[in-house]
Every structure is written in C-alpha cells, then in structure tokens.
C-alpha positions, 0 to 999 in steps of 0.5 A: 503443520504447514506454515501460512502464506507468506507476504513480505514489506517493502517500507518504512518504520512508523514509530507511531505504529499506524502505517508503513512496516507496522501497519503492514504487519499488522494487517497480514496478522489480521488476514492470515498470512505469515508477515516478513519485513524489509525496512528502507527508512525510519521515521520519527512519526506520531499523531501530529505528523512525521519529525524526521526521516532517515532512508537506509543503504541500499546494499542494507534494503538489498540484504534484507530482501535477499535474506527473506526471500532465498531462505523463506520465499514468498507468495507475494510482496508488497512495497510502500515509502521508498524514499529515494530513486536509488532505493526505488530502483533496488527495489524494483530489480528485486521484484523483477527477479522475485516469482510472486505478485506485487503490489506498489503502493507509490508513497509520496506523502504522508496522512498529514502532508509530509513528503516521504518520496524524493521529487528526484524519485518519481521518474524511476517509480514511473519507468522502473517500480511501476512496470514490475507492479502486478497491482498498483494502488495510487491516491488520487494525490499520488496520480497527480504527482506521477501523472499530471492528471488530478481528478476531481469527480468519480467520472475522471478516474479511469482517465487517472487509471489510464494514465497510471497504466501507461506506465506498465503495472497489470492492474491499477486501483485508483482511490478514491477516498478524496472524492466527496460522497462514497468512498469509491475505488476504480480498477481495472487492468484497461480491459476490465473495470471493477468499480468498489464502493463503500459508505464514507464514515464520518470518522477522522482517525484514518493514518495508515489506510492506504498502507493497510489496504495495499498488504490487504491486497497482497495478503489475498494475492497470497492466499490464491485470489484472483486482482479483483478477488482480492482487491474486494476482500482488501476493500471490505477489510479496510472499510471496516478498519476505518469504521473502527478507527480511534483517537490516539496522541494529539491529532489523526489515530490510525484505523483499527488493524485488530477490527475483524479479530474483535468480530469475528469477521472471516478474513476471506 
C-alpha cells in the first residue's frame, strides 16, 4: 500500500489542542495526508488565552526537520509560531533547501491577543521566511504588523496583498475574516486575483482557524492542486469547521477539525 501524501508543521504546542502543531494535525488527518510534526516552542494554552510560552533550541527545531525530511520526505510544509528571528531564520534556510511547497502562516499573535512572535522577529520573516513561501496566508492584523498597510474595507486588500508580495512569496492570501460582512479572502500572485467568499456564521468558537486553514492549503498542495485549487478546497473546509465550532473551557473553543469526517463531506 502506498502511503498518502505527506505534510510537515512547522509550529508551536497548543495544549488546549485548538491551533498550532494540534490544530495542524488534526486538519491533515481530516484531509487525507500523512501529518509530521517540528515543534519550535510550547506554550501554556487554554480557552482564556496563553499563560506561558517557551521557544525550543534552534539546533533542536533543525534536528527534527532534518530527521522528518531526509528519511520521510515531504510533498509540502507548512510553518506557523515561530517565535524568534533566530528560529525563523533556521526555518527559512530549511525551506529554501526543502524541494515542496510552503505555506507560511506569519503568527504574530494569538486568537486572544497574546504576542506569539518577537517585535525583534518581524524583519527576518520580511527578508528571509516570507521569499521562501510558496503561499503566504496573513490576517489583515499580521499585514499591519509586517506592512504598515491596515485594511478596514474589502476594497484596500489588494493594496494589503501588494504589500506582502514586495516581500517575495509566490502567492499571498489575505484574510479577510476581520472585515464586517462576509467572510472574504483575496489571493493572488499580482497577476492573477482570486477572490473567496464565504457566509460569516454567527458563531464565537473559532481558536485555531487560520492554523487550520494554512495545513488545509498545504494538505491540497500535497495532493497535486494547483494555489488556488487548493486555497478554494482550504476555504470551503475551514468554513465548515468555523460553522461547527464548540464551546470548550471558559472562553473561545476552537473550530471543529473532525466536521467533514461527521458528514461525510469529501476532502477534495
């Protein structure tokens, strides 16, 4: 039996188990690929918010991706919290080398505010992690961060987009889901545009969504879809995790990974 493809994280431990390394797992399961995992820092995460975070070695973060990669192999990767400029600049050396796709989800803060990227940090995932990405997938929040540009209506995204592509990426995916109205996703590779849109649901429970829906992106780039095959397939995908979002602790629960699996919804 052939195995399925293979997708490798790039992230952080979320002990709450609804974003980062679990959230990513989770979503390669739902979709069909073989998930593999390099952890770069753990955190102390639940429904409230994060109460700690601690960021691995850099040899440690190298040594998984070595070991996954020149055994396994990989049909594409996937990066979120990075924490550090030193750890994202491991990471971006490893991509470069790395013959499959990437998606870089730039992680700067968490669901609930908390800062999961040092300031120091940003101008190595500008020059070094973002020129690597064949897909990259910012919150409008994140573009502000790298940037400067902060969108406030669906008619300054591709300005958002243009300024993320400056910086190199193949594609870039902006998001969005801040915006009042529909949810709605601009991308483009500053020729082609592809707008997504989506029916906002009324629904608070939605910790790990961008998480999820970078691994969807790169879970379809595994299986052999074209950017904006699998951007479309991600979409559809995560829409329907947020749909089915649950209450979990005290505060925000994550989107449901396992929908698609209760439905019998195909995963593309």
């Amino acid at each position: 039996m052939s195995p399925p493809p293979r997708v490798l994280t790039v992230a952080g431990s979320d002990s709450g188990g609804g974003a980062g390394i679990q959230a990513d797992l989770k979503t390669m399961l739902a979709l069909g690929v073989h998930g593999m995992s390099v952890v770069t820092a753990v955190t102390a995460q639940n429904s409230l918010g994060v109460q700690g975070a601690w960021e691995l070695p850099v040899e440690a973060v190298r040594a998984q991706y070595r070991s996954v990669v020149d055994d396994i192999g990989v049909q594409a990767v996937k990066t979120g919290m990075l924490a550090s400029a030193e750890l994202v600049e491991a990471v971006a050396e490893l991509i470069a080398g790395t013959d499959a796709p990437a998606v870089v989800d730039p992680v700067g803060v968490s669901k609930h505010g908390d800062p999961l990227l040092a300031a120091s940090a940003l101008e190595s995932v500008r020059q070094r992690l973002l020129p690597v990405a064949t897909v990259a997938t910012p919150n409008l929040d994140e573009v502000a961060q790298l940037t400067g540009v902060r969108v406030e209506s669906e008619g300054q995204l591709g300005e958002a987009a243009a300024a993320v592509l400056s910086y190199g990426p193949r594609w870039v995916l902006v998001k969005g889901g801040h915006l009042p109205g529909d949810a709605v996703d601009l991308l483009t590779d500053g020729t082609e545009e592809h707008w997504l849109r989506a029916p906002r649901h009324d629904n608070r429970h939605t910790h790990g969504t961008g998480c999820t829906l970078a691994s969807a992106i790169a879970s379809q780039l595994a299986k052999g879809l074209t950017v904006p095959e699998a951007v479309a397939a991600a979409k559809d995908y995560v829409t329907g995790a947020v749909a089915a979002g649950f209450a979990l602790g005290g505060g925000i629960g994550p989107v449901d990974h396992a929908w698609a699996l209760r439905t019998g919804t195909p995963s593309a």
